[in-house]
N, C-alpha and C positions, 0 to 999 in steps of 0.2 A: 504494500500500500504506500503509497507518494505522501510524500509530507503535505501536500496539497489536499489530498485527500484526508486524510489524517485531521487536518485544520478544520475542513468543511466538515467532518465526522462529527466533530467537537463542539463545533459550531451549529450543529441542526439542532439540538435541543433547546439550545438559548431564544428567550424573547426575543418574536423580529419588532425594532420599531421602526414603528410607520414613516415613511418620508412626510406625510401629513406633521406628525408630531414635530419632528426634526427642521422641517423648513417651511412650514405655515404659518400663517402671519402667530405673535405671542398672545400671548393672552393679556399683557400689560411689556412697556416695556421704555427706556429714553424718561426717564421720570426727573421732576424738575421740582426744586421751592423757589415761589416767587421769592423777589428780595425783601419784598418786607416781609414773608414769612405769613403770611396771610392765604395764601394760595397752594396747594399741589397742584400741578398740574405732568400729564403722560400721553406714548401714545396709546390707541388701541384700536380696533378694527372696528369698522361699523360698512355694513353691506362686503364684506369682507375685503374691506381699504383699510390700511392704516389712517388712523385721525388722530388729531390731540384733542383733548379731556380735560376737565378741570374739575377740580371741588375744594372746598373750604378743609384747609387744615385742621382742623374741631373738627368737621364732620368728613374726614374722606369716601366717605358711603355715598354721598350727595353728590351726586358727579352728575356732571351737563357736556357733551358734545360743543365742540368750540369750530370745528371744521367742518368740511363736508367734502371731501376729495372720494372720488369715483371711479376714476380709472386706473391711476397709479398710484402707490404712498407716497405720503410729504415725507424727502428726504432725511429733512432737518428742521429744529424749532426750538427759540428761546425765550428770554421775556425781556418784555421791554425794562431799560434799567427804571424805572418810576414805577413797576408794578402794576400798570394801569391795561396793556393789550402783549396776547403774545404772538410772536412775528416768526414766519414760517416761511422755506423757500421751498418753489415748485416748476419742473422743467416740462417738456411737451412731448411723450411718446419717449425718452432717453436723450432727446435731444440736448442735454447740458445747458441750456440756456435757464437758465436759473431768475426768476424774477422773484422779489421781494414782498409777502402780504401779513396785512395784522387783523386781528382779531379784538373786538373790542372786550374788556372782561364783562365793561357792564350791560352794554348793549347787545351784545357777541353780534355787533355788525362787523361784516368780513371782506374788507378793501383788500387792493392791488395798490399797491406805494410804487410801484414802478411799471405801469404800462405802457411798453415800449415791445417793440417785435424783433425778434433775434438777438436778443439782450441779456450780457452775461451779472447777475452783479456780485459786487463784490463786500462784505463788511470791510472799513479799512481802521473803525476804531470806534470804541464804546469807552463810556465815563463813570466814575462811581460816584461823579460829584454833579455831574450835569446830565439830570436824568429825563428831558425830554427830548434828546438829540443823539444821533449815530452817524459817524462818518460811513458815507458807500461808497462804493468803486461803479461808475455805468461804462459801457462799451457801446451805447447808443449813437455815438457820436460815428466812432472808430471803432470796428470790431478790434483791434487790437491792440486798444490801448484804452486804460479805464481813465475816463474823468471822475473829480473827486466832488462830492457834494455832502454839504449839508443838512441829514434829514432829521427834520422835524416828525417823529412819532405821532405826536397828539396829534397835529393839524394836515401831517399828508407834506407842505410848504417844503420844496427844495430848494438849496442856494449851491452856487458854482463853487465852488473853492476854488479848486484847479485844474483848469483843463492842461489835458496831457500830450500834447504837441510833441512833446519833447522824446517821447518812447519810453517811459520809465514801465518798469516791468511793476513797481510796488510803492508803496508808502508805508511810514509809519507814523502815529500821531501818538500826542502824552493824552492826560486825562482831562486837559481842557481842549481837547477834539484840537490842537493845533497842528498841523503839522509841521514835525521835525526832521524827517529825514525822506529822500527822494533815492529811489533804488534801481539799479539796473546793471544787465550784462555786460563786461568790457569785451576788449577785443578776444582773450584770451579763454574766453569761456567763463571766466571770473565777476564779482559785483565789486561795480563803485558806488560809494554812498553818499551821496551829497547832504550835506546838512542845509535846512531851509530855516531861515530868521527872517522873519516881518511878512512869510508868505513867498519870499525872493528864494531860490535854489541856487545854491552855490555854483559858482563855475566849474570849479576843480574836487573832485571827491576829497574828500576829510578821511574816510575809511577806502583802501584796496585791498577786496580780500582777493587770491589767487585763487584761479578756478580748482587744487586741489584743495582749498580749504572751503570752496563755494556752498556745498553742502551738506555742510558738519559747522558752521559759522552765521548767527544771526543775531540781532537783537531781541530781546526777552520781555520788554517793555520796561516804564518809569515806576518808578514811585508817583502815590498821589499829587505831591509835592513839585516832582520833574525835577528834585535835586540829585537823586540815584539812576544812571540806567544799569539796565542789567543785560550780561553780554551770554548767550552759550556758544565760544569758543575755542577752534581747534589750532590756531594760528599760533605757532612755537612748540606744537606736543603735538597729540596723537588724537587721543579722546578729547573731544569738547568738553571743556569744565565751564563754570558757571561764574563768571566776575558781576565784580559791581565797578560801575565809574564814577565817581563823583563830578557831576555834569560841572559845573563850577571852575575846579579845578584840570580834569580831563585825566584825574589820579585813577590808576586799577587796582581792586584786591581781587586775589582768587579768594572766593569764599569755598568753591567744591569743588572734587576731580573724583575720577573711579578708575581706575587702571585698564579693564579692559570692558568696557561701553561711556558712549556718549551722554552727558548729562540732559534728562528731560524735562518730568515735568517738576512744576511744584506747584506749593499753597502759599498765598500768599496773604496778608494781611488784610482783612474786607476793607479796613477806612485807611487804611497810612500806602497797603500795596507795598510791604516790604515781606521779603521771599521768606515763608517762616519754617518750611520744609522743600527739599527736594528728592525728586528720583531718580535711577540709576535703573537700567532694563539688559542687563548682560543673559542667563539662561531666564533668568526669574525676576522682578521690580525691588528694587529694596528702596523705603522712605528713609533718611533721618532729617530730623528736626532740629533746626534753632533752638525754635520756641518751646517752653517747656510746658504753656497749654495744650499747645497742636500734639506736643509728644504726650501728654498725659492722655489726650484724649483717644490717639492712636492704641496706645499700651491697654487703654479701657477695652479698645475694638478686637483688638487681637487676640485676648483672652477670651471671648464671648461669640468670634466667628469664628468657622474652621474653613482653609484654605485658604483663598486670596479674596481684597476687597481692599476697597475707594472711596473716596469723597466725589461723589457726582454732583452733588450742588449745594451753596452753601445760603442762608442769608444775611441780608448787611450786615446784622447786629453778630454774625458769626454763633449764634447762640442754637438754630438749628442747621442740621448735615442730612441731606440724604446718602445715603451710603449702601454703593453694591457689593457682593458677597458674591463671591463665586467658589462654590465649594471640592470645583471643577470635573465632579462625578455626578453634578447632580445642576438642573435648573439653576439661572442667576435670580438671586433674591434683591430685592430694594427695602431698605428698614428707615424710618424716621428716626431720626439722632437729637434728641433733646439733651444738650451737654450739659444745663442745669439742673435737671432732674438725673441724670445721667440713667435715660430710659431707651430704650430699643424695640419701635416697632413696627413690626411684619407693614410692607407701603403693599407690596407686590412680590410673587413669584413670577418670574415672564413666561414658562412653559412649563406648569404643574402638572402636563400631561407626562413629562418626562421624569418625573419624582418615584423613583422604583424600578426604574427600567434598568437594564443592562450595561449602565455606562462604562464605560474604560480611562483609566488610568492613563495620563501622559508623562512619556519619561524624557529629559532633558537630557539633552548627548552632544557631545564636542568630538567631529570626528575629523581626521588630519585630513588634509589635501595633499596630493601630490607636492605639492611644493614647500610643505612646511606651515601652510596659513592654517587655521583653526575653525570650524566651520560649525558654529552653534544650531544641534537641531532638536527638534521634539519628532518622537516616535508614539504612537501607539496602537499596542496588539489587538488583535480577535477576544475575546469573551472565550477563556476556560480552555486558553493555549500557552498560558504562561503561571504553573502551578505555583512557585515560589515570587512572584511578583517579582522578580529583579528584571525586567524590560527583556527577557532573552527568552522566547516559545523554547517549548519541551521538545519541539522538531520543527525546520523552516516551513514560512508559510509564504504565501500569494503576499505581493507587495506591491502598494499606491505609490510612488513618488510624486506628492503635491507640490508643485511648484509656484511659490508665490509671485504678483504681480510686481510693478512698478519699473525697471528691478530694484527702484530706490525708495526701496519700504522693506518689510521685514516681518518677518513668522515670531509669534509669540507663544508665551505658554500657560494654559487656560482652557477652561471647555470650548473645545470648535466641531461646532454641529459636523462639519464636513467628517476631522475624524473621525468624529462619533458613528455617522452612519455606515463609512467605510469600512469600518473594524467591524460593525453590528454585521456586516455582511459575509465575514468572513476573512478579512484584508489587512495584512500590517499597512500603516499610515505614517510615511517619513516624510516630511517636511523640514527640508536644507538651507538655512542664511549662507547661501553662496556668496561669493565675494560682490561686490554692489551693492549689498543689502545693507541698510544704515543703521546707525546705531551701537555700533563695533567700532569706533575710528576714521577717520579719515583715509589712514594707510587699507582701511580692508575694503572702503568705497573702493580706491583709487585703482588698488589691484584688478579694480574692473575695464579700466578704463582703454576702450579698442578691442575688447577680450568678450565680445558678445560671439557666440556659438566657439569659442575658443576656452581659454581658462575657467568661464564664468559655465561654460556647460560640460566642463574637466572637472568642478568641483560636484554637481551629478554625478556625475560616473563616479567618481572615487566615494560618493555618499553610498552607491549603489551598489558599489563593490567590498562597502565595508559591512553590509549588510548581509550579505553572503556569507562575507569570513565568517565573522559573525553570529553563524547562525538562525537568522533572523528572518533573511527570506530566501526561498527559493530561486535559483540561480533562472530558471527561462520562465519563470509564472512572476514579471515586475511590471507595471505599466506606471508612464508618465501620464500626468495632468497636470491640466495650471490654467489661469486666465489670464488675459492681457500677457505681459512677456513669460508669463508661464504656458500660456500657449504655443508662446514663440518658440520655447523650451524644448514643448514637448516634439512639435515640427521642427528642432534643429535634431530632436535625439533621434523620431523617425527617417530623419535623412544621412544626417552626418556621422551615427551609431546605429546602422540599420538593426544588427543582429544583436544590442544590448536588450533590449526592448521588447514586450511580448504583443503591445498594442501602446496606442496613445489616444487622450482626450485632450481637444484643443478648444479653449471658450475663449473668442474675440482676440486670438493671439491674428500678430501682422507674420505675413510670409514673405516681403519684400522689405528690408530697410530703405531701397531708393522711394517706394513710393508709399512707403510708410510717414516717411519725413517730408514729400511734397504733398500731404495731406493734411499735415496736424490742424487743428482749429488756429484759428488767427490771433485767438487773445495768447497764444504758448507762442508767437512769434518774438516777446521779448527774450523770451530763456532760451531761443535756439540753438544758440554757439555753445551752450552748454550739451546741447545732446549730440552736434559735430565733431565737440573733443573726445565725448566719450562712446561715441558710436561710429566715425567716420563721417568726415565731411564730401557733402555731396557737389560741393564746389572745387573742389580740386579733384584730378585724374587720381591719384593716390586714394583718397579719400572714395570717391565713387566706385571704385575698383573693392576697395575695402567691402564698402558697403554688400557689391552686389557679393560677394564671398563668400558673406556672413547670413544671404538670405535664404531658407529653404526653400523657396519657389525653383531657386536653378537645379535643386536635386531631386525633384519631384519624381523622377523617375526611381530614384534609389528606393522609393520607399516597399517593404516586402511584409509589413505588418498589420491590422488592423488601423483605421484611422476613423475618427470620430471630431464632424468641427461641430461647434454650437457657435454662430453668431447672431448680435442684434441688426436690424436692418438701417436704424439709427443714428448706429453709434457715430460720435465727434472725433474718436480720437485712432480705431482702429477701423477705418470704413469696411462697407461690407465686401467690395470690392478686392480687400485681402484673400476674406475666404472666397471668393468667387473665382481668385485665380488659382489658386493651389486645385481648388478641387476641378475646375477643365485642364490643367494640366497632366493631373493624376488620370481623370476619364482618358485624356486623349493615350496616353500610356497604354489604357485597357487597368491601370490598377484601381479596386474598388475604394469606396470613398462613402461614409453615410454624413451628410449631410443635413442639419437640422436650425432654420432660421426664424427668428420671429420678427415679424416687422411693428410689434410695436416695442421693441426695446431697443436700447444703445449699449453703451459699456457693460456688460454684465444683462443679468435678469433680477428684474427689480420687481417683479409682479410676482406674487409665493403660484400663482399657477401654472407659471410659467419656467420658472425656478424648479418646480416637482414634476414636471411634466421632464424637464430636459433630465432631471437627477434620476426618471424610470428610463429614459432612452440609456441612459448611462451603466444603471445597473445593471439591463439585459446585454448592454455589450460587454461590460467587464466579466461576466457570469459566462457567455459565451470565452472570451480570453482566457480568462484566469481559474474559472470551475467556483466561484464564490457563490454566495445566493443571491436571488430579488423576488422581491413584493410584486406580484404581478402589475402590469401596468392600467389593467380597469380601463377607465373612465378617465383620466387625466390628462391624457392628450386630446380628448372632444374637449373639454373644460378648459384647457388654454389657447393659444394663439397659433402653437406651433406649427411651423409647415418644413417637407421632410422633401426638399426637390431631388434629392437621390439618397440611395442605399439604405432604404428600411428595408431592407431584406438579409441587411447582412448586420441583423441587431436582433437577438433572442426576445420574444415575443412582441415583436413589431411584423413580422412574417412579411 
């Protein structure tokens, strides 16, 4: 009997969860205290949309509907700083055009603050002291360059601050909405900062960062005050630490460093805005605190949660927290944090469906590259394939390589539905910080940089092969997936690594870098020279050559394994016109190809029916690959949008 088998033996007995459970909308979830503490407000579904919800802190049972979104979920949604409407962004079919709408609390009338058509916006800055105004970024003007305005909340009223002629890719403002610094690309791939006084932008930057520090290097924002800024980074060292400047003087201290990750988030003081804790995200987050309330209050949480958890929101008066719990085998919880009563309680579960069920454990691994660099991953197994819980089955099994997006983002460690479902199936779940992935340094960005389907898809293979040694997975039962450059991933390993590979899953990955990068959306025209240095410039013969190298379109013929694309029809950033060419190139070859596109999404699938519909297409082809299980697919592709212009015939129960 195969180790594969062996896995799936083991695995039949176990509870199947539902993909329903797993990737349908939460039952509550994004939970928020107004600032004055007066307000809960969440999202939750209604006609089965995500909306936001509100009810009075005293009574969270009284809950009122604040939205009414019907076709897609509202992405994103905060409160206005004065407590009085909360302000939500919503784009068109996945198109990223992002416009700005508020909700009234008392009225719950529900305006559009920026109707305008093809219009990206942007927040460029909120106040804790001037609470009926937000700085925005529009593109109304210029698709590719935000003008800066003054919005007026209560009244709708905008004013021009500053139109952006100039190309600046950002801004930054202190807390009296002024703005202070003017941002953008240099020649070299790198940002020059100019500093703005009286509304004027300086001629010559005041800050050069080098495109290796571009990355890993930002401003952290002011103090209330605007006599403190705060810097995270990496310019002189490695990891981005955390300084303070005294604006004033133009003095630095390091306040934090972490030897091996970049410094992230922190809490900072509600009225003064000085940084009272930070974090640090190397396998796992670690806090420490300044302040010896923030630390008291932590040391209280820690004892009385198990696993990991956070401060999601706080109000002004700092005196309540909501706080998530993720106890990472189980549903994320939300608790009310009353730090004067020093009380804890239950706000939300977001998926009590999943409270009992068969979750798995993730193990945190740092596996070598060929080259000596260190490559932070999370693994996790099948359900009742690993008896002694040390991350190492009792015999190899079937293996996911999930490949994360960006490449300049990064895999953390914590319950993720995807593992969860793929191991419920039967699947080891490896997810690799290959070099590019942030958060590590500068030097392990950097290691990426020209090294797309080269070093950066060498540190796959060496993840893949460690796996093996290992004992972990089965040497010809592994398949790649990923989306956006995980897609890319997986179409660099079915071409450029034909025979590593058992099958691959590609969602919204690009197949061509040349015309990948003649497509981006217009407002990513300021950061271009940044993706030239580290992906090949399409301006010079060197560079263009590079590029087409490194695309899997030119090997389209190499490929001799299962292939599986999912794209939105939408999308801004990876057109659909990617997967349109891999997959006539592959036809024209005669090699099969199942194809699966929905035309009302963009970057990803943002609709949970849409989202389960593609995750059954996926489980009948990995089951055919790999011998794992699936949920039969029912009803769930009548229920979404999908349309399958080739190869449902070569996807187990799609026939």
């Amino acid at each position: 009997m195969s180790s594969a088998t062996t896995a799936a033996a083991r695995v039949k007995d176990i509870a199947l969860i539902s993909r329903d459970d797993l990737f349908g909308n939460p039952v509550r979830s994004g939970g928020k205290i107004s600032p004055d503490g007066q307000w809960l407000s969440w999202m939750a579904p209604w006609e089965d949309v995500m909306n936001v919800w509100l009810a009075p802190t005293s009574d969270p049972d009284n809950a009122r509907r604040m939205t009414s979104a019907k076709d897609r979920p509202i992405p994103q949604y905060f409160w206005s700083p004065d407590s009085t409407a909360l302000l939500y962004v919503r784009d068109k079919e996945g198109d990223e055009n992002y416009l700005l709408y508020k909700v009234d609390v008392a009225s719950g009338e529900d305006s559009c603050l920026t109707p305008f058509e093809n219009t990206r916006i942007q927040v460029v800055g909120a106040s804790d002291t001037i609470k009926d105004k937000i700085l925005i970024g529009l593109n109304n003007r210029d698709p590719r360059f935000h003008d800066v305005h003054l919005l007026n909340v209560t009244t709708g009223e905008m004013t021009l601050v500053h139109e952006n002629t100039e190309g600046w890719a950002g801004f930054e403002a202190d807390d009296s909405l002024t703005l202070r610094w003017a941002v953008r690309q240099n020649a070299s791939g790198g940002t020059d900062m100019h500093e703005i006084t009286d509304g004027v932008v300086a001629e010559t930057p005041r800050e050069v960062i080098a495109m290796d520090d571009a990355l890993t290097t930002t401003t952290a924002g002011y103090t209330t005050d605007g006599s403190v800024l705060y810097w995270i980074d990496s310019r002189g060292r490695n990891t981005a630490a955390l300084f303070a400047e005294d604006t004033a003087t133009g003095e630095r201290t390091l306040l934090a460093e972490h030897d091996k990750a970049d410094l992230g988030g922190t809490l900072r003081d509600t009225k003064t805005g000085v940084v009272q804790a930070y974090s640090a995200t190397y396998l796992r987050t670690e806090w420490t605190c300044f302040d010896k309330g923030i630390e008291a209050s932590l040391d209280w949480l820690r004892e009385r949660l198990k696993g990991d958890f956070g401060v999601q929101s706080r109000t002004d008066d700092d005196r309540k927290w909501l706080v998530w719990n993720d106890p990472l085998t189980g549903p994320i919880t939300s608790y009310l944090y009353d730090r004067d009563a020093d009380t804890l309680t239950t706000f939300y579960v977001t998926k009590p469906s999943l409270e009992g069920q068969p979750l798995q454990a993730m193990h945190p691994r740092e596996i070598p590259a060929r080259d000596g660099l260190t490559l932070p991953c999370y693994l996790t197994l099948p359900p009742a394939v690993d008896v002694d819980g040390d991350g190492i089955p009792d015999a190899p099994v079937p293996l996911v390589l999930l490949v994360h997006g960006g490449p300049w983002a990064r895999d953390g460690y914590g319950f993720n539905r995807t593992h969860q479902w793929l191991a419920n199936r039967g699947y080891g779940v490896l997810s690799v910080n290959y070099r590019g992935s942030t958060g590590f340094g500068k030097d392990f960005v950097n290691a990426a940089n020209l090294q797309w389907s080269k070093a950066m898809h060498d540190d796959l293979i060496d993840a893949v092969n460690w796996a093996v040694e290992q004992g972990i997975a089965e040497q010809d039962k592994v398949a790649i997936m990923g989306g956006s450059y995980g897609g890319y991933a997986t179409l660099v390993g079915l071409t450029y690594t034909p025979d590593v590979f058992a099958c691959g899953v590609d969602i919204v990955g690009p197949s061509n870098l040349e015309t990948l990068l003649e497509t981006i959306p217009p407002y990513w025209e300021p950061m271009v020279k940044q993706f030239h240095e580290r992906m090949g410039n399409p301006e010079t013969e060197e560079g263009k050559q590079l590029l087409k190298d490194c695309s899997p379109l030119y090997l389209a013929d190499k490929i001799v394994k299962p292939l599986l694309i999912g794209q939105g029809a939408n999308d801004p950033r990876v057109k659909q016109s990617e997967s349109d060419q891999i997959v006539t190139a592959m036809e024209k070859h005669g090699i099969p190809v199942t194809y699966v596109l929905f035309p009302d999404e963009g970057h990803g699938f943002h609709r949970p029916e849409n989202n389960i519909a593609f995750n059954a297409i996926v489980e009948g082809f990995l089951a055919g690959c790999l011998g794992g299980r699936a949920e039969p697919v029912g009803d769930t592709l009548a229920k979404s949008n999908a349309q399958i212009p080739t190869g449902a015939e070569f996807v187990q129960g799609l026939g």
